[in-house]
N, C-alpha and C positions, 0 to 999 in steps of 0.2 A: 163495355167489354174491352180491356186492355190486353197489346199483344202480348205483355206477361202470361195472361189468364190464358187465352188459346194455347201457348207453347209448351206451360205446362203439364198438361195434360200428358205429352208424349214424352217427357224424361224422366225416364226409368232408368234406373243401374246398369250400365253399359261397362264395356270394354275398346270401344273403335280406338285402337292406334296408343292406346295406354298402354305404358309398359308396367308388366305384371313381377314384378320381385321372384324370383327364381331361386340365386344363391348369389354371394357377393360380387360374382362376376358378370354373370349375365341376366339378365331379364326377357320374358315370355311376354311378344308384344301380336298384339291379332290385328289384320287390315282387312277392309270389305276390297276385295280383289274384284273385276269386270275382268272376264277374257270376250271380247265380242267377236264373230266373226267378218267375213266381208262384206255382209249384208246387214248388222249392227245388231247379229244378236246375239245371246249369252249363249256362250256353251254349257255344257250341262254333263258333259262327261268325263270330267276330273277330276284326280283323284291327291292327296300327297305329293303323288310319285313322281306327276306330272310340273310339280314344280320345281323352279332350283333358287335360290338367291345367293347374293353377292355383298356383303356390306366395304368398302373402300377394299374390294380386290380378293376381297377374302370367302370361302363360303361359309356357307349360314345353313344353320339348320332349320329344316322343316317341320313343325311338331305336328301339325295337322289341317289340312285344309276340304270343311264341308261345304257343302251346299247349303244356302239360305235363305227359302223361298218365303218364310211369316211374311204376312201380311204389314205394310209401311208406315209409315206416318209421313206427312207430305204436307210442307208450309211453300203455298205456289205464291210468290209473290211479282204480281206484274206492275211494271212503270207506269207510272200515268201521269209522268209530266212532260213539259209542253214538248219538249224534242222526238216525243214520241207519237204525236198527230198522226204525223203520215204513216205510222205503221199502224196504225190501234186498229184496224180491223185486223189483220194477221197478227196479232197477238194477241187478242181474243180469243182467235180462232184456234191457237197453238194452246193458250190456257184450256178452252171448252175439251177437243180433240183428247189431251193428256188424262183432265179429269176423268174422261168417257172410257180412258185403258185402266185409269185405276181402280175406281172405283166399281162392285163393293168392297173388295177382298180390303183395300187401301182406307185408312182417317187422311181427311184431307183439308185442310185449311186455306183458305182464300186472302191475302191481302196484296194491298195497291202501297204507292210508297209514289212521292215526287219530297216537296220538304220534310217530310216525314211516314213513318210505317203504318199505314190504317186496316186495321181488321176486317174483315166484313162477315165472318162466320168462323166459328169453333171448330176444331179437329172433327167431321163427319165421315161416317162412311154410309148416310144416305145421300142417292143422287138426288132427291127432290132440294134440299136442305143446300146442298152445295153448287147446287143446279141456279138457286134462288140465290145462293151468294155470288153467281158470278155475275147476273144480270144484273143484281144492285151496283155492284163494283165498276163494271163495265157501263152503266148509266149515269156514274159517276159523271163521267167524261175525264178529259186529258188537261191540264191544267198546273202552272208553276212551277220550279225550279225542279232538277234532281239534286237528292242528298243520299246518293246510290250507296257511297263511300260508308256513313253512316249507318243507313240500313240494315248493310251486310254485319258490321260491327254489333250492332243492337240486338239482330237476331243470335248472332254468334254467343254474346254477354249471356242471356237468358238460357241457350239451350245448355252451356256451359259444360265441363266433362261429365252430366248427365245424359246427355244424349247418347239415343241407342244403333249401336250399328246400324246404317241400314236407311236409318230415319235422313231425309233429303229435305233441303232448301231448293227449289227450285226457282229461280230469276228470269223471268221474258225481260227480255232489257235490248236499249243499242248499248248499253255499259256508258253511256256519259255523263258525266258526273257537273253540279254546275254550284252545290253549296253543302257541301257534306266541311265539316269540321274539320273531319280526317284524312288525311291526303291515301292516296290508293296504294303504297305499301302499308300502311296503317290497318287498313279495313283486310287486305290480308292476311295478317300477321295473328289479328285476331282474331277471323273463323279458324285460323292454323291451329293455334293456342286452344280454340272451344272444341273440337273435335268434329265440327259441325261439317257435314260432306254438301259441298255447294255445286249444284250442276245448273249452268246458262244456256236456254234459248237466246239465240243473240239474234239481234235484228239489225245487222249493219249495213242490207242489202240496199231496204230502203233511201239509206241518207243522200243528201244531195252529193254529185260527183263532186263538188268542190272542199268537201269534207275529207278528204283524204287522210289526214294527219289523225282527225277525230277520229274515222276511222279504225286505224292501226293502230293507236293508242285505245279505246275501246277493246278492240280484239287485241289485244298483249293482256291488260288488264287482265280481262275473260278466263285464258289461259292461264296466266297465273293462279289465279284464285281456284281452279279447279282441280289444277296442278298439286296446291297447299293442300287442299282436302279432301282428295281423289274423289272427284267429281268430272264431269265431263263439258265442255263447250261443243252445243249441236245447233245446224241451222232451225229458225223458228219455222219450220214447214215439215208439210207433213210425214217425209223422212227420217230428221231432226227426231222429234216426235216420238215413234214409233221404237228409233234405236233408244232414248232415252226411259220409256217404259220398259222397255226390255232389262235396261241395264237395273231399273228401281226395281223390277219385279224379281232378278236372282241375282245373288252373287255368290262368289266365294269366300268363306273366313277361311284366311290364313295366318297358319298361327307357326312365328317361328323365334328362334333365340336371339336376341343383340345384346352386343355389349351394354351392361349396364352403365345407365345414364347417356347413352350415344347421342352424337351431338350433331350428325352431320346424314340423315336420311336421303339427303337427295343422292348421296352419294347409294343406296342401296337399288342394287339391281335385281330385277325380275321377271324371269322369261319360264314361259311354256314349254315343255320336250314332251315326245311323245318315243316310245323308242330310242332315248337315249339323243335324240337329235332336236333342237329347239323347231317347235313347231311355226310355222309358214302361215300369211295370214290371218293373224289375230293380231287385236289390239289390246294391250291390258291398262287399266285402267285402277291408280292405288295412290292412296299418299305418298305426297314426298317432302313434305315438310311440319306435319301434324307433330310427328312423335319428338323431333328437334323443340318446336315451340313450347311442348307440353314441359318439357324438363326432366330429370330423372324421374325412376320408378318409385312408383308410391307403396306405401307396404299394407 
């Protein structure tokens, strides 16, 4: 069973961060929006009204933004090579913990990665099935190089702009990379490009103090990458965790007008009001560099 065969399963005709042909000017582009609050969880009480946007200074129109509660599709994929020894019991326990919030409502797929991406069970939403793939995976053991960089690329390639709103890559990783092909803006560039929304359990707590640089370069990576595909970077414990099922389990689709072909997303801003006053407190959570990568609107 190749991770081709697992991923397909879950691409279906989507929308995330495509821009939709409109009229010759502008294009109707949709983003899964996260508002969390201080305690890491979705809000749930918003509406249009409450949003505003900004593209390079300008505002931006709102066309609709609902709630998105369908049930996920989820490819948990944890490290298991060798820089990750000293963590593998806590990222076990971050992989099992996760599964136990999503699943059944959630399809869940399990694979490991060190020189390459190994499957160990299909898209499920029984727990016995996905239960039984984490203990094969997990008895694996930990073992040779990362090719994190790759990975992330691989899965990106396959989910490609089928992927459905919604639908998460999730990574347990310290993010160190030690034989991927592709250097770490590369492996960016191309979940950015696939539309594929990548949120990291990171494990950097573990490393030796004398890693320091590994590190900071690990967590900037992290950041970026989730940044590119509005996903999130959370501690792998059981906090972490918790706000990340949160964030899989609702979001907002918001759908509003850009310039057709817009080239420069990072530059789009996005904030909460409530009353007319930006709302205090929340974190939002949205592409900022998907719609750039993807290229003009398709018709």
């Amino acid at each position: 069973m190749g991770v081709a065969t697992i991923l397909a399963a879950a691409l279906i005709s989507g929308t995330a961060g495509v821009p939709q042909r409109a009229d010759s000017a502008e294009a109707r582009c949709q983003f899964a929006v996260n508002v969390l609050d201080r305690d890491g969880k979705q809000r749930v009480d918003l509406t249009a009204e409450n949003f505003r946007a900004k593209y390079r200074g300008k505002p931006v129109g709102i066309v609709s933004a609902s709630l998105d509660s369908r049930p996920r599709r989820v490819a948990i994929i944890v490290d298991s090579s060798a820089s990750m020894e000293r963590a593998r019991d806590t990222a076990w326990k971050a992989a099992q913990d996760l599964v136990s919030s999503l699943t059944p409502q959630n399809r869940v797929a399990i694979l490991t990665l060190n020189t390459r991406l190994i499957p160990h069970s299909d898209l499920s939403n029984d727990p016995e099935v996905v239960g039984q793939a984490l203990r094969k995976a997990k008895d694996a053991g930990n073992s040779s190089a990362s090719a994190l960089y790759d990975a992330v690329a691989d899965v990106s390639r396959q989910a490609g702009t089928r992927w459905e709103t919604g639908d998460t890559v999730v990574l347990i990783t310290d993010g160190q990379d030690t034989a991927s092909a592709l250097n770490s803006a590369d492996a960016i560039a191309a979940a950015a490009r696939s539309g594929v929304r990548v949120c990291v359990l990171l494990l950097v707590g573990q490393m030796s103090p004398r890693l320091t640089n590994v590190v900071a370069s690990a967590s900037s990576w992290s950041r970026g990458l989730a940044e590119a595909t509005g996903g999130v970077v959370l501690s792998a414990d059981s906090d972490g965790v918790r706000s990340l099922a949160s964030s899989l389990a609702q979001f907002y689709r918001v759908e509003m007008m850009l310039p057709q072909g817009f080239d420069q997303p990072q530059k789009l801003e996005l904030k909460v009001v409530d009353g007319g006053k930006e709302l205090q407190g929340v974190k939002l959570i949205y592409p900022r560099l998907a719609a750039s990568s993807r290229g003009s609107a398709k018709n």
